[in-house]
Structures are given as C-alpha cells and as structure tokens.
C-alpha atoms as one frame of an Amber mdcrd trajectory, in Angstrom:
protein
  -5.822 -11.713  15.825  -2.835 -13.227  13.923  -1.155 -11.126  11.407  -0.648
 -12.524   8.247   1.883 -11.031   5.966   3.489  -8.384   8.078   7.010 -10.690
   8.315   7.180 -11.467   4.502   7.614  -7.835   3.218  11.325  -8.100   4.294
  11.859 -11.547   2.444  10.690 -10.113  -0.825  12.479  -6.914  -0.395  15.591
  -9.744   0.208  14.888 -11.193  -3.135  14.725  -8.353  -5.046  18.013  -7.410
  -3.382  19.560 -10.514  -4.219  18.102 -11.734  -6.888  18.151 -15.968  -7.205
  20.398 -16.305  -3.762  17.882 -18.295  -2.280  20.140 -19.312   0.692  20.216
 -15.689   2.084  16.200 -15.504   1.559  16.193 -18.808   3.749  18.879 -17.492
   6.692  16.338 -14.523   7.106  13.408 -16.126   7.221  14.461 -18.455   9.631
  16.356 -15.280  12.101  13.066 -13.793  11.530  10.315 -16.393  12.112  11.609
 -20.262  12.514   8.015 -21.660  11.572   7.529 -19.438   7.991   6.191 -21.020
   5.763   7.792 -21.217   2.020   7.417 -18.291  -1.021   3.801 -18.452  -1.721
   3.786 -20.630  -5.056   2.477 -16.912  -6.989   4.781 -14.238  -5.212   7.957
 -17.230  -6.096   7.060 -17.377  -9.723   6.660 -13.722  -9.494  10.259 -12.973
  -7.818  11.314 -14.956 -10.176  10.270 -13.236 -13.572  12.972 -10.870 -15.601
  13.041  -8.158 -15.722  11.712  -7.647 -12.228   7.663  -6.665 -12.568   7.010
  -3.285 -11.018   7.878  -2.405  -7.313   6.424  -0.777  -4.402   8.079   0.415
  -1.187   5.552   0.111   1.543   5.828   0.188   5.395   3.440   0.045   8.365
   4.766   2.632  10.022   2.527   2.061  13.411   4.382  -1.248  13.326   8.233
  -0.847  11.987   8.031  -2.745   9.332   8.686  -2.212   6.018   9.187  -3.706
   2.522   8.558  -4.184  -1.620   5.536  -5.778  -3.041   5.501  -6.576  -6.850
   3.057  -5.944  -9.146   1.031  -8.980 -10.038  -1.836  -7.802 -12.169  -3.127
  -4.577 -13.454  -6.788  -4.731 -15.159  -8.969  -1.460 -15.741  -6.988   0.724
 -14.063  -6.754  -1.415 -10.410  -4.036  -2.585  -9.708  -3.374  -5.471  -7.407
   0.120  -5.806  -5.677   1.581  -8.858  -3.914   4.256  -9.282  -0.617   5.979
 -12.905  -0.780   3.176 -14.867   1.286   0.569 -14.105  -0.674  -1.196 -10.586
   0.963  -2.274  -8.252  -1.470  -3.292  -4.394  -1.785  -5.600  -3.412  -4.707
  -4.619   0.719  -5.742  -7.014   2.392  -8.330  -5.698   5.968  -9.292  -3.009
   6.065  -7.115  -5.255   5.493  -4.299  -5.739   2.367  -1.756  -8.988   0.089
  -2.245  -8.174  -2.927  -0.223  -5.288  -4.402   2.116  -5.913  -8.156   2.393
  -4.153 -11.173   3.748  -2.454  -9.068   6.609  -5.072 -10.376   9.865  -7.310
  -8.121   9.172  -8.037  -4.308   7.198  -9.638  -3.190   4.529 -11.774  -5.081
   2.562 -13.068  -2.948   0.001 -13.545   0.520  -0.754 -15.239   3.194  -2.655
 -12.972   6.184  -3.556 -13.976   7.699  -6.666 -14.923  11.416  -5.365 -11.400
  10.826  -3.714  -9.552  10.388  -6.775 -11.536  12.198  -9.151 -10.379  16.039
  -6.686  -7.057  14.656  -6.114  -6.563  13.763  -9.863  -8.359  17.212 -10.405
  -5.892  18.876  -7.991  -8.604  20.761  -6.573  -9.983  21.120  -3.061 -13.074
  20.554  -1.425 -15.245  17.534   0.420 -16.059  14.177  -0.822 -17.362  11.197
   0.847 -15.961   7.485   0.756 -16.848   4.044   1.596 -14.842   1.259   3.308
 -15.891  -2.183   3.651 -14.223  -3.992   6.611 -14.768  -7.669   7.668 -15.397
  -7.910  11.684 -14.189 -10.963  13.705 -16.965 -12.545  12.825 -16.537 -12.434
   9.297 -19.612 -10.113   8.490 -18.815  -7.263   6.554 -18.890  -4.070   8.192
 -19.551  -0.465   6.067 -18.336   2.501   7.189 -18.821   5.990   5.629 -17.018
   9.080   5.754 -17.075  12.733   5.336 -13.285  14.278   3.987 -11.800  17.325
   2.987  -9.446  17.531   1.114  -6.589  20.311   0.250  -2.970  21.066  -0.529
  -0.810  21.897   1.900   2.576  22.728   0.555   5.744  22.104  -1.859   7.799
  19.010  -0.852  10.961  17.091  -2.504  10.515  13.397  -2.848  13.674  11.270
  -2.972  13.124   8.570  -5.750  16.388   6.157  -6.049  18.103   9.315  -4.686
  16.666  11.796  -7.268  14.338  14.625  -5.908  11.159  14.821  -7.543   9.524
  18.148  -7.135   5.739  17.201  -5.690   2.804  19.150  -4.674   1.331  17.392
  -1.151  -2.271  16.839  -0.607  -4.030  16.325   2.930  -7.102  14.313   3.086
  -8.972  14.340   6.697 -11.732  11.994   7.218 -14.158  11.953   9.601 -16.902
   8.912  10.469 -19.481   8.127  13.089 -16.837   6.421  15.302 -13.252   6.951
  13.513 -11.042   9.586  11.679  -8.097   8.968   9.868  -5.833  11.519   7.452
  -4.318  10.423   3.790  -1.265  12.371   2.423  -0.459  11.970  -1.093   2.492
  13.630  -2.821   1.956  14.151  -6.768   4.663  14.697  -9.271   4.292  18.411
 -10.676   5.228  17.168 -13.908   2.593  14.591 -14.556   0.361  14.724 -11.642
   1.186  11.189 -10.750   1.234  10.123  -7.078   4.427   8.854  -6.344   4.120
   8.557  -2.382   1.534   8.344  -0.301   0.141   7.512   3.417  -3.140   5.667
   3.359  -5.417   4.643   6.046  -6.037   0.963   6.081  -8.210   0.624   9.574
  -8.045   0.671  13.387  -5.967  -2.887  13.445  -2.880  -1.780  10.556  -3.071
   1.888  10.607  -1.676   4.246   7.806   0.005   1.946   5.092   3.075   4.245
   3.616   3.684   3.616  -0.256   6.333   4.860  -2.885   6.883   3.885  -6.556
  10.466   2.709  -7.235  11.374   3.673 -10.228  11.858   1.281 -13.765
C-alpha cells in the first residue's frame, strides 16, 4: 500500500524554516525522493501566505518521521490541517477525526463523549466510532469501549518554554484492536497542547503539538 504524504512533512517543515528559499526546498526533495512531485498547488499558496497560518508539529513516531502542517481551514470548531502534498488531518476539540491522503487511516470519526470528559477533565468510559476505508474501498466501522483518566503532572516544552499540563490517558478497547490516546492540557486554560492519537493499524499513534503564534 503506497504511502502518500509521509515524505512531504519534512519539505513543509523546510519552508517554514526558510521561508521563500525555494532552492533548498528543491535540494531536499530531490536527496529525499528523486520522483516527488511539486508543492501541491493549495499547501504552495498556503506556505506562501504572511504571516505564516497556524502550525502543527506532528510525527509518526512508529515510522521516524516527523514534520509541520499548516492550518488551512477552520469551520465550526473542526479544523482541517494540511502537509505540503496535499494530506490532511481534520481535529475537533483538540482531538483527531480523520488522517487522509497518507495510504491509508482514518477516515472519519465520532468522538464527542471523548471530548466532552476530556474537556470536562473528568474520568470515566465513553465509547467512539472510527470509520476506516479497507483495500477495497468499502468503508469499514469500528467501535470502541475507553476509559479514560489522568495520570499525572507533566512540563511541556513549547518554543523552549515549559507549560505546566495535566496528562490524560485514554485506553480503548474493540472487537479486534486496542489503541491508547495521551493528551496533555494546559492548567491554565484547559487547552490541549500535545497529544498522541491513534490513527489505525497501517500509521499508528500520530504525535501532535501546537507551536506557538
């Protein structure tokens, strides 16, 4: 199964880096992967807006790689983030409802009991639904049983400034698969700043942080 969109985190996190130097995006890409393909035509217009839209540190950490992903449209409270050829994540509430564009993953998903204890801080079981698209292109639903809790005081290091957080633990258990979320929430606003979110058996856990404005 080919793996769209894994390679072009690292290009975008290159632009950001360097802004317009468009020669040092194309050296990479070609060390990396000879046969890229160019920006796609919406993450290009989108590197090239100022001030920079928002940013997102992600990383699959099953398979080393890591990068930014710019916000590219936020619309009832779902947002809907972009890496530079074109694969997208949707996050509603701080929490992931589809990875798309990357071979395969989550295709949809229903996480409202989810968010609603996490934003609650409170503990306790919830189910959720994920929608995944097989290899034949049928869509696949899978339900789950979680619990959810804290589990301790942690420091996390935004831009180099420690951010006092309260972690949350979120194991899930299905007929055939279980997975754990993490999500670390500012104790000042409650926000999620960093989280570790299950995306399927193909990507595993997709790691996330907010980079400051």
């Amino acid at each position: 199964m080919k793996m769209r969109g894994f390679l072009f985190l690292i290009p975008c996190l290159a632009v950001l880096a360097c802004g317009e130097a468009e020669d040092d995006l194309d050296l990479l890409r070609g060390a990396i992967r000879p046969d890229a393909p160019r920006f796609h035509t919406r993450a290009n217009a989108l590197a090239s807006v100022r001030p920079i839209p928002p940013r997102l540190e992600v990383g699959f950490p099953n398979r080393d790689l890591s990068g930014v992903m710019l916000l590219e449209a936020e619309r009832d409270g779902v947002q809907t983030w972009l890496t530079a050829d074109g694969a997208t994540i949707t996050i509603e509430a701080g929490l992931l409802t589809s990875a798309k564009g990357f071979g395969s993953g989550l295709a949809a998903s229903d996480v409202r009991q989810s968010a609603a204890l996490i934003g609650a801080g409170q503990s306790g079981q919830v189910e959720r639904f994920h929608s995944f698209l097989n290899s034949n292109d049928e869509t696949e639903l899978h339900a789950y049983r979680c619990e959810i809790r804290p589990v301790g005081d942690e420091d996390v290091f935004l831009q180099g400034l420690a951010v006092p957080t309260r972690k949350w633990q979120e194991d899930c258990f299905g007929v055939a698969e279980k997975f754990t979320n993490a999500y670390w929430l500012r104790k000042d606003t409650g926000r999620i700043v960093q989280s570790l979110q299950w995306t399927g058996d193909f990507l595993g856990n997709l790691f996330m942080k907010v980079v400051p404005e």
